[in-house]
C-alpha positions as CSV (number, residue, x, y, z in Angstrom):
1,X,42.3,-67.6,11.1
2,X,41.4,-67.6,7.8
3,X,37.6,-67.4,6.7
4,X,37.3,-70.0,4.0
5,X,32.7,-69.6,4.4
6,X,33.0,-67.5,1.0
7,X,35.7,-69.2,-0.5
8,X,35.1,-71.8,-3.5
9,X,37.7,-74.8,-4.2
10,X,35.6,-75.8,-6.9
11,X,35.6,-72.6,-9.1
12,X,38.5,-70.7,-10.8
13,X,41.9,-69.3,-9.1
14,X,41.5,-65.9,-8.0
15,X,44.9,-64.2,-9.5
16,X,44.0,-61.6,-6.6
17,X,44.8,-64.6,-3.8
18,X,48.1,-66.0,-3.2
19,X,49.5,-69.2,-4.4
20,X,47.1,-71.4,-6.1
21,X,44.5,-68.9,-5.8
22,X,44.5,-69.6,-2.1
23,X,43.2,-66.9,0.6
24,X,45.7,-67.5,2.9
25,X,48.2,-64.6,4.6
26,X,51.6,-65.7,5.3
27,X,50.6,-65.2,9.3
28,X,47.6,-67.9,8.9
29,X,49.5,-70.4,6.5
30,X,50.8,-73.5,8.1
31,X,53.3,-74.1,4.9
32,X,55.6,-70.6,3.6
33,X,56.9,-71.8,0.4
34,X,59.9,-69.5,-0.4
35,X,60.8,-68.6,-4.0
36,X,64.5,-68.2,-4.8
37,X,64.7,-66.3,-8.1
38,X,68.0,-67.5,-8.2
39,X,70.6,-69.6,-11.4
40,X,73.9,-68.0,-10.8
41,X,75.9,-71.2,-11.7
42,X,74.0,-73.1,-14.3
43,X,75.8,-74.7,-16.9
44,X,73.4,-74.7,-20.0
45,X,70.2,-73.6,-20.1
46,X,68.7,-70.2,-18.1
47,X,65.6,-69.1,-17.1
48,X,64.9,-70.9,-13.7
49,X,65.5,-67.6,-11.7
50,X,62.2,-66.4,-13.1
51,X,60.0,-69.8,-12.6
52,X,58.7,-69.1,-9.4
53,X,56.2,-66.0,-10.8
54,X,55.7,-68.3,-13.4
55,X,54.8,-71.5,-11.8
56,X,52.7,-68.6,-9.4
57,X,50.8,-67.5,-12.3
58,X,50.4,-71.7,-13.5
59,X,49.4,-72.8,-9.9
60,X,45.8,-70.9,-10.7
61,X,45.1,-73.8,-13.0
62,X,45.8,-76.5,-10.3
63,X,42.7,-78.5,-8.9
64,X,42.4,-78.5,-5.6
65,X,41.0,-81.2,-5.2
66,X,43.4,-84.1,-4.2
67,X,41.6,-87.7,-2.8
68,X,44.8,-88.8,-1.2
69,X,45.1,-85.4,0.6
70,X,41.2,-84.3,0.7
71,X,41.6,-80.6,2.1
72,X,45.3,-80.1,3.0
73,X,45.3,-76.7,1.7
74,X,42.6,-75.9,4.2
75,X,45.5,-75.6,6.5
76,X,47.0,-73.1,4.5
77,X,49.6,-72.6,1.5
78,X,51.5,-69.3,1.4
79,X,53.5,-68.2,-0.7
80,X,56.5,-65.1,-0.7
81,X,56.9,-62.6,-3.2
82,X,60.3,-63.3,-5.1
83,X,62.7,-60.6,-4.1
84,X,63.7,-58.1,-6.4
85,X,67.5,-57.9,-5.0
86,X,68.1,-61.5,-5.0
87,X,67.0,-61.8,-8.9
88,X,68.8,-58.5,-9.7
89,X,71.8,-60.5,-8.3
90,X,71.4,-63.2,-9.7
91,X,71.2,-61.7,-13.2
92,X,74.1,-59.7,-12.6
93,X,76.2,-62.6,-11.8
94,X,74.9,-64.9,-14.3
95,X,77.3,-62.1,-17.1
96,X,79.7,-62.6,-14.7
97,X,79.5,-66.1,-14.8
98,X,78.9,-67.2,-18.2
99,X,81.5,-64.8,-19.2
100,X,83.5,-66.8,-16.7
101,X,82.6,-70.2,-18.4
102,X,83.4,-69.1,-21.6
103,X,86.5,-68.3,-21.2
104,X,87.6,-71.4,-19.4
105,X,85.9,-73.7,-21.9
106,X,88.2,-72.8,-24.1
107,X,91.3,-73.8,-22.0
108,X,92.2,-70.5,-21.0
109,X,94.3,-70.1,-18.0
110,X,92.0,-67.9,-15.5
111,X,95.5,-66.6,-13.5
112,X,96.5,-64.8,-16.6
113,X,93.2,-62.8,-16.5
114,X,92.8,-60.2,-14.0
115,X,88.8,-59.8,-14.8
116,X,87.9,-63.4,-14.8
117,X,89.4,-64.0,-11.7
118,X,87.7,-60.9,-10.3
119,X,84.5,-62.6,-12.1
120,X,85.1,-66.1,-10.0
121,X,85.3,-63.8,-6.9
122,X,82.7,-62.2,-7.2
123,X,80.6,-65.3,-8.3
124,X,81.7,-67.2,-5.3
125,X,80.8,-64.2,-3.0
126,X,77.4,-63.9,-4.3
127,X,76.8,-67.4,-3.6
128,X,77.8,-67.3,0.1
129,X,75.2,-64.5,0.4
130,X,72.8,-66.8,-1.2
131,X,73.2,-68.9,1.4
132,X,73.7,-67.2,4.3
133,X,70.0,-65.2,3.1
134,X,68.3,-68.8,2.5
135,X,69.4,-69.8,5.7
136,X,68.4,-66.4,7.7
137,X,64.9,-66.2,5.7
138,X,64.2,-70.8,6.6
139,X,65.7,-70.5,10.1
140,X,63.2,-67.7,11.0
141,X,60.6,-69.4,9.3
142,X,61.1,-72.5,11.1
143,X,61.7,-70.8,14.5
144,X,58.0,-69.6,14.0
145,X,57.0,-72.7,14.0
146,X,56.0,-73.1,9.6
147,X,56.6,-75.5,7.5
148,X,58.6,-74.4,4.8
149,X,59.2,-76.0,1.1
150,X,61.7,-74.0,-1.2
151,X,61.2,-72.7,-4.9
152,X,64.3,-72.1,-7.0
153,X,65.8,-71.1,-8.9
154,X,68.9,-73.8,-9.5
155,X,70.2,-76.1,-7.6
156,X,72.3,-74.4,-5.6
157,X,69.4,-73.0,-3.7
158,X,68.6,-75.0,-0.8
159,X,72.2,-75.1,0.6
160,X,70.9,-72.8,3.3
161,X,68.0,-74.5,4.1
162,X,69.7,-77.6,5.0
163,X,71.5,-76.0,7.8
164,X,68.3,-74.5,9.3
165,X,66.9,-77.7,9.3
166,X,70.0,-79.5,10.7
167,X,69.8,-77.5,13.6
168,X,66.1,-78.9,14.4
169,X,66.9,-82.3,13.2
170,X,70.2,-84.1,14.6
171,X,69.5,-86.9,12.4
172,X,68.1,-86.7,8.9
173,X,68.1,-87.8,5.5
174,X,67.4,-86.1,1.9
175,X,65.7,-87.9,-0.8
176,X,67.1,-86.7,-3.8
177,X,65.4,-86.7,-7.3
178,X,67.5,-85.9,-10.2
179,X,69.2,-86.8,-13.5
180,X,72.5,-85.7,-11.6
181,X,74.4,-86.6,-8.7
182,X,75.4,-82.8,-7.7
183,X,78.5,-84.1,-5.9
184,X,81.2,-82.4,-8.0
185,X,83.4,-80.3,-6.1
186,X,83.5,-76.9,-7.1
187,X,82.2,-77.2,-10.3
188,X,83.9,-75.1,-12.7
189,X,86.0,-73.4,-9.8
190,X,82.5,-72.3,-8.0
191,X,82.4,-73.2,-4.8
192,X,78.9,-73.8,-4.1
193,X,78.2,-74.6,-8.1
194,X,74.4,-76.1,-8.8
195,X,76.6,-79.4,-9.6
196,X,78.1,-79.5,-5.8
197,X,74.7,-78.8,-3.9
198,X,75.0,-82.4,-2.8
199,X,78.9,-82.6,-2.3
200,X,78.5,-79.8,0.0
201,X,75.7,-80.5,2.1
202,X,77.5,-83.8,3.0
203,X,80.8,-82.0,3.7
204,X,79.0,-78.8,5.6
205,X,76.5,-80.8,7.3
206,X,77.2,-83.6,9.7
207,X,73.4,-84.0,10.7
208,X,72.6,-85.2,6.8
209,X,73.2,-89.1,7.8
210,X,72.0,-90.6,4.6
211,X,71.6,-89.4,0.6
212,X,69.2,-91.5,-1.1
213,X,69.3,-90.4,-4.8
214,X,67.3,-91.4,-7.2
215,X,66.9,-91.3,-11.0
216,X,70.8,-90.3,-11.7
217,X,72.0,-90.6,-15.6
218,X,74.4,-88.2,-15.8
219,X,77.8,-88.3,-13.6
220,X,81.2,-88.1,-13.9
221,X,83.8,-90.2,-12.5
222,X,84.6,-87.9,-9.5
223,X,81.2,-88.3,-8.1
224,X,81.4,-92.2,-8.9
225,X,84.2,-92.3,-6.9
226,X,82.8,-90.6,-4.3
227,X,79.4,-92.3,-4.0
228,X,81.7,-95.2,-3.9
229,X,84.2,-93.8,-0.7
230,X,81.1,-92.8,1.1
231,X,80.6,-96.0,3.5
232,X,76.6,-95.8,1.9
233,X,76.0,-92.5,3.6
234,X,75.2,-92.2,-0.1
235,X,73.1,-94.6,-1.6
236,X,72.7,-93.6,-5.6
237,X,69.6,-95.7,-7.8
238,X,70.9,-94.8,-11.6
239,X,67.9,-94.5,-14.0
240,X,69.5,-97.3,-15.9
241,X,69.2,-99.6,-13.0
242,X,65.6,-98.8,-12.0
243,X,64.7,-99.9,-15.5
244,X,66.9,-102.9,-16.4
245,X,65.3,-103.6,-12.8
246,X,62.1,-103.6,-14.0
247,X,62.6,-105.4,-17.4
248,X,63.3,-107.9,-15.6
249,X,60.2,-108.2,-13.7
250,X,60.8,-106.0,-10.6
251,X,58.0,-104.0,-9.7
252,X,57.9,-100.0,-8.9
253,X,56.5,-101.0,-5.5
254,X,59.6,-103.0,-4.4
255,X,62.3,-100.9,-5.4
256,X,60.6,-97.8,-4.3
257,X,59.8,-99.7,-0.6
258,X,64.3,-100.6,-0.7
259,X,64.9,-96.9,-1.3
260,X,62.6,-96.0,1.7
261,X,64.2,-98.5,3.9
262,X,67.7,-96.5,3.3
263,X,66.2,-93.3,4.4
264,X,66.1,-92.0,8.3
265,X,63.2,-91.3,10.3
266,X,63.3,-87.8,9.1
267,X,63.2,-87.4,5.7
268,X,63.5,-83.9,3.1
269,X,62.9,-84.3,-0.4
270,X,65.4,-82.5,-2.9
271,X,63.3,-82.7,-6.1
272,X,65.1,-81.6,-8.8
273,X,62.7,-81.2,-12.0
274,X,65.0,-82.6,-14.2
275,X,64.7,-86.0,-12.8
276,X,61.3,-86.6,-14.7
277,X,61.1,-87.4,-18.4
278,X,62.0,-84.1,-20.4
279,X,59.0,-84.5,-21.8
280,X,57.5,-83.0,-18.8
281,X,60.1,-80.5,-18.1
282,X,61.4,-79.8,-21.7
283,X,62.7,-76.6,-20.8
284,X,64.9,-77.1,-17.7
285,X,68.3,-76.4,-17.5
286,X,70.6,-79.3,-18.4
287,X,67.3,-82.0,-19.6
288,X,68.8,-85.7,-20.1
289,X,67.0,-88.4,-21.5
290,X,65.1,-90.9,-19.1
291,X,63.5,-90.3,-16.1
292,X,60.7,-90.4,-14.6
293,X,56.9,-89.8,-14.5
294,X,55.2,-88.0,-11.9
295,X,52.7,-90.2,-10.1
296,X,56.3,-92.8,-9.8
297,X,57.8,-90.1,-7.8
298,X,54.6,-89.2,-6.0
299,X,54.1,-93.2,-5.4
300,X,57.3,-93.1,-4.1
301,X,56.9,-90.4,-2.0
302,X,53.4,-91.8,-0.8
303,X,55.4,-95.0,0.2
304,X,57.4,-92.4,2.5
305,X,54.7,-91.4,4.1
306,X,53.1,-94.7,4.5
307,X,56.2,-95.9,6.2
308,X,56.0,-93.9,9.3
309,X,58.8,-91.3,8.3
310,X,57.9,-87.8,8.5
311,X,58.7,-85.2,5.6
312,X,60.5,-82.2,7.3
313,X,61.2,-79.9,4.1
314,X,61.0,-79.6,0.5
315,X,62.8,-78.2,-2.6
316,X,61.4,-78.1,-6.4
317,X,64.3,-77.1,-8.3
318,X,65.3,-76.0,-12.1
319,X,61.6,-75.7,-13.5
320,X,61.9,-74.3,-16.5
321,X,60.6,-71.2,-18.5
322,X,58.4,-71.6,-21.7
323,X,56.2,-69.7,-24.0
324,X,53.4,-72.1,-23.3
325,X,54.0,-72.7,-19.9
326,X,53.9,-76.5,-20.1
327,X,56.9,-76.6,-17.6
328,X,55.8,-74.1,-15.4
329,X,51.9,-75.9,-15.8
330,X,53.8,-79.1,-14.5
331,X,56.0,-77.6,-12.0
332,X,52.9,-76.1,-10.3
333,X,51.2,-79.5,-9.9
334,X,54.5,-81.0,-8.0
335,X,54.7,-77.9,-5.8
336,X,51.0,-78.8,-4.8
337,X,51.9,-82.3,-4.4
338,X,54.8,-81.4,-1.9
339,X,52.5,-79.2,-0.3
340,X,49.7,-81.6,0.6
341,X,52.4,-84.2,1.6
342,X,54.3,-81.7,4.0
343,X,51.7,-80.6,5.8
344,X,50.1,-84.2,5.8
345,X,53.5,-85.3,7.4
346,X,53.0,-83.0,10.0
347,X,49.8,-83.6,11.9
348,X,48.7,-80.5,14.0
């Protein structure tokens, strides 16, 4: 057990301590929060592989301190160091990759191009390892009986954690925040794309009953199509929806308490960053207009909590990287958020 007698909440993080300038070893943390330096497939913007030892460096400047979840650090936030091979992969498919997109945005015809096709290869190979590593690194976790939240990297990331968690949950939903829907197959030709994270979790994982997403306001017609063909298994609230709702006298509360109602009793939140305002995330990888602010997604997720469903995982995806670490500054404070609701899902 951790000794927490000379330990101050109230003063400044320690850089010298772990995440949030927490004492905590991995062995004595009840949450591991795994960092995925990780952005093989994005499709604008980089800099997400390298968030997580930002958002690390931010997460000093985050009060402890919550009212709604007075001292659920006490039972321990750890997190991983980011691993060097992963984010020397990831960098050397990103070339391969943009190199890759490039070319085809132009209308070239990849058959005619020996290297590009050995680019797409390789690209596609890389991301199976991605998630076959996710899914070894969660499953073990897991198995030792942790909670465990994820830190990307893209969207792509989690892919591997759903399937550790599908094989303790036979039943479960995601709660999806996000400006996209992520349900484009093979995006671009890659398989397992940061545009098809969704698409293939439904395809890969019958245990993932329900998709509740929420804040989508940039789709194509494929994913349309398919929300539409999914017998509600998917069940999509478009940003321009929630707020024509809400013109029109709706309160947050009640469409926040329908969303809830179409989740399972076991409940993972996908929380890509994007999904708020890009004022508070100016920096991440595709930004869109609209959105959200945070404490309407932490309301939302309180509303989760206050319903009786239990939050079995978490993801914080595509936080940016900026000079003045505004995104990263941000991104730290949902990680803590995710953290106190996690382990205040899970009663010991």
């Amino acid at each position: 057990m951790t000794d927490l007698s000379q330990f101050d909440p109230n003063s400044v993080g320690n850089p010298n301590n772990n995440i949030f300038g927490l004492p905590f070893s991995e062995e004595d943390a009840r949450l591991v929060i795994l960092p995925i330096p990780w952005e093989v497939t994005v499709s604008y913007n980089a800099g997400t592989a390298r968030a997580p030892e930002h958002v690390f460096k931010a997460s000093l400047q985050v009060d402890l301190f919550d009212p709604e979840f007075k001292d659920a650090w006490k039972q321990g936030f750890f997190m991983r160091h980011c691993d060097k091979k992963i984010l020397m992969k990831s960098d050397y498919l990103r070339k391969e990759a943009e190199l890759y997109i490039n070319f085809i945005s132009e209308g070239e015809e990849i058959s005619d191009n020996k290297f590009m096709c050995k680019a797409l290869k390789e690209v596609n190979a890389g991301s199976l390892f991605l998630n076959e590593w996710v899914y070894e690194q969660t499953k073990d976790l897991l198995d030792s009986g942790k909670l465990v939240g994820l830190l990307g990297g893209d969207h792509s990331t989690p892919l591997g954690f759903f399937r550790a968690i599908a094989e303790k949950h036979s039943d479960f939903g995601i709660l999806q925040i996000d400006a996209h829907c992520d349900l484009r197959k093979a995006y671009e030709n890659f398989n397992y794309s940061h545009a098809s994270i969704m698409y293939n979790a439904l395809e890969e994982i019958p245990q993932l009953t329900k998709l509740v997403q929420v804040g989508i306001r940039d789709y194509c017609e494929e994913e349309w199509d398919y929300i539409a063909n999914s017998n509600y298994r998917v069940v999509t609230y478009f940003d321009k929806e929630i707020k024509e709702r809400q013109f029109e006298g709706q309160t947050w509360q009640i469409i926040a308490k329908e969303m809830v109602e179409h989740l399972p009793q076991a409940v993972y939140i996908s929380f890509d960053i994007d999904g708020l305002d890009p004022k508070l995330c100016p920096h991440t990888g595709t930004p869109v207009q609209g959105g959200f602010e945070t404490e309407q997604l932490f309301y939302l997720f309180k509303l989760v909590l206050q319903s009786g469903r239990k939050i079995i995982g978490f993801d914080l995806n595509e936080v940016g990287v900026s000079h003045d670490e505004w995104d990263e500054n941000v991104g730290a404070r949902c990680l803590f958020k995710l953290c106190s609701m996690l382990v205040s899902s899970n009663p010991v």
